[in-house]
C-alpha positions in Angstrom: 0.0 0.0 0.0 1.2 3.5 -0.6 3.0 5.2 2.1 2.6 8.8 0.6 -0.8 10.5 0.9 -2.0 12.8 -1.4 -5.0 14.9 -2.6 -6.0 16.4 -5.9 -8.8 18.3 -6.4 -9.8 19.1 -9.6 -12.7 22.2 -10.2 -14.3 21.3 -6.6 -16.0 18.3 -8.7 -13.6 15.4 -8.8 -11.1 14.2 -6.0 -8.1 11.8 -6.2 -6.5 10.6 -2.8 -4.1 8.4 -2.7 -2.9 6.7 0.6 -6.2 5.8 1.9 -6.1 3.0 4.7 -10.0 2.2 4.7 -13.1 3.7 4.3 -15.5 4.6 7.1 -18.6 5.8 5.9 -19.9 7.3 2.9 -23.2 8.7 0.9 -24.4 11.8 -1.1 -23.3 14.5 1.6 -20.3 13.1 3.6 -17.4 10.3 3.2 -15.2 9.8 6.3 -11.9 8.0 5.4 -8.8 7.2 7.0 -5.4 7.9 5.2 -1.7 7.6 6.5 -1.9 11.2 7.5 -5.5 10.9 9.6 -9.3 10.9 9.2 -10.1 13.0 6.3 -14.0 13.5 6.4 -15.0 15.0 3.1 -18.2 17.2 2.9 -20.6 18.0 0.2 -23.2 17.3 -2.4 -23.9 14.2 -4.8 -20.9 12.9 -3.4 -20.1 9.4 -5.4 -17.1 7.0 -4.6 -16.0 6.2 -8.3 -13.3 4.1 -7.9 -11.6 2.3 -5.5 -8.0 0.3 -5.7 -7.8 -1.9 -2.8 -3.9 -3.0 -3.3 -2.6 1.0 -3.9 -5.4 2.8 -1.7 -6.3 5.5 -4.3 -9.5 6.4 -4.0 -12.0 8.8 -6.5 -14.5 10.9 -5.5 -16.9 13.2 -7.5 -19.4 15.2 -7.3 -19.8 19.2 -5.6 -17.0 19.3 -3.0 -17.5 22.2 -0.1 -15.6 20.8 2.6 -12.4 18.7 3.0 -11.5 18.3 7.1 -8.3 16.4 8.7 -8.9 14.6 12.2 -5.8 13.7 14.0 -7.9 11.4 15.4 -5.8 7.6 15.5 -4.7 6.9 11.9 -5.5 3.4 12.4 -8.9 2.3 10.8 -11.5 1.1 12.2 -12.4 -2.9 11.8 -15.6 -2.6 10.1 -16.1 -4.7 6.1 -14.5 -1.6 4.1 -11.8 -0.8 6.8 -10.6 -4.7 6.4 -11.2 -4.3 2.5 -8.5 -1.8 2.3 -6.1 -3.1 4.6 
């Protein structure tokens, strides 16, 4: 898995991450992920996961982006189906 983490955002309307550790939660308004740099909770509208590589933890997200927040909550993920999928 990556060790680097990285974020592009492109126009507010598509998101590439890269070093994403597992995925919390997700749906139209809000995804809440962990990366190797903390919980990155992602706010906004017609939010869609569009891809997802499980061996490199890059991640794609589009859809109207308002809000990009880093936790330094634990970096580890939590246990839950996704958070073991991306392990």
């Amino acid at each position: 898995m990556a060790t680097e983490h990285n974020a592009i955002l492109e126009n507010r309307e598509k998101l590439q991450l890269s070093g994403v550790t597992a995925i919390d939660s997700f749906d139209d308004r809000a995804v809440v992920l962990y990366t190797n740099c903390g919980q990155l909770t992602i706010l906004g509208r017609n939010l869609q996961m569009q891809q997802i590589n499980v061996e490199t933890g890059d991640v794609t997200v589009e859809g109207e982006v308002q809000a990009m927040r880093y936790s330094d909550r634990d970096r580890t993920a939590p246990t839950g189906l996704l958070g073991r999928m991306l392990r």
